[in-house]
C-alpha positions in Angstrom: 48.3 24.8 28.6 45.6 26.9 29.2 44.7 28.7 32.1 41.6 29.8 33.9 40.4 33.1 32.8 39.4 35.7 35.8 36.4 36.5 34.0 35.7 32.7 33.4 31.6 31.5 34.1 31.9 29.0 37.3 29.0 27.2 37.2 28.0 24.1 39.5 26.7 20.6 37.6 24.5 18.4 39.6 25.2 14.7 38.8 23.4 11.8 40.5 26.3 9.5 40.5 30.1 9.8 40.4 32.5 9.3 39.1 31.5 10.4 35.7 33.3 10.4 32.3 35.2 13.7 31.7 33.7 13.4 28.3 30.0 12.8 29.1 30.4 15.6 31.7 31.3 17.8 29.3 28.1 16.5 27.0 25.9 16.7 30.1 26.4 20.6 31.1 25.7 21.6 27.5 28.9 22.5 26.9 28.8 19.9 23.3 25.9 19.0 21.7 27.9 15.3 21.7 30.0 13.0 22.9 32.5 13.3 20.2 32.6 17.3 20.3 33.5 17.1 24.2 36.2 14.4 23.2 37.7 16.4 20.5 37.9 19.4 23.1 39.9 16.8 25.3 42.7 15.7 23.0 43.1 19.3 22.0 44.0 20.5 25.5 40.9 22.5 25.8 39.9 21.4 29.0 41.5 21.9 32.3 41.0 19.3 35.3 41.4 21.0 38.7 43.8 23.4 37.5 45.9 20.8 35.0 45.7 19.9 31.7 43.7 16.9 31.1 44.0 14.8 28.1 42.5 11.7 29.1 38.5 11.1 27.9 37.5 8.7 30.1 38.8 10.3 33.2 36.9 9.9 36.1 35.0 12.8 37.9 34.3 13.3 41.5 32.2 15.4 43.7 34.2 18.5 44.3 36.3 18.4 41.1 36.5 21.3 39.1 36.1 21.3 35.0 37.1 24.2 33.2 36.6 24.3 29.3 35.9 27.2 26.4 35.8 29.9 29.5 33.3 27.6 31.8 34.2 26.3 34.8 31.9 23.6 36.0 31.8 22.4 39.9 30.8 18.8 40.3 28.0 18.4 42.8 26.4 15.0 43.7 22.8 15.3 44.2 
């Protein structure tokens, strides 16, 4: 598993509705140009849900939840 860097970017994402697919998130900050590059970062273990490694796609997102992937860490904020 990988862990959250000190020197890691934490950035908030604004989204108008949750939840939100962990893979369109992903696509949606800029992190992937596509849908399938965010899902490939998934099922490698690349990405980090609220401190735990997340391997699921299509998990859902909520206000508050905390994304961190290739040394981003993205706060989810509902507009």
């Amino acid at each position: 598993m990988k862990n959250e860097s000190p020197q890691s970017e934490i950035r908030e994402v604004i989204v108008r509705e949750v939840p939100i697919d962990l893979c369109q998130l992903i696509k949606y900050a800029g992190i992937t140009e596509s849908g399938g590059a965010a899902n490939q970062l998934i099922v490698e273990g690349e990405v980090q849900l609220n401190g735990q490694e997340e391997l699921l796609k299509r998990r859902k997102i909520y206000a508050g939840d905390r994304v961190t992937v290739l040394g981003q860490t993205l706060i989810v904020k509902l507009a």
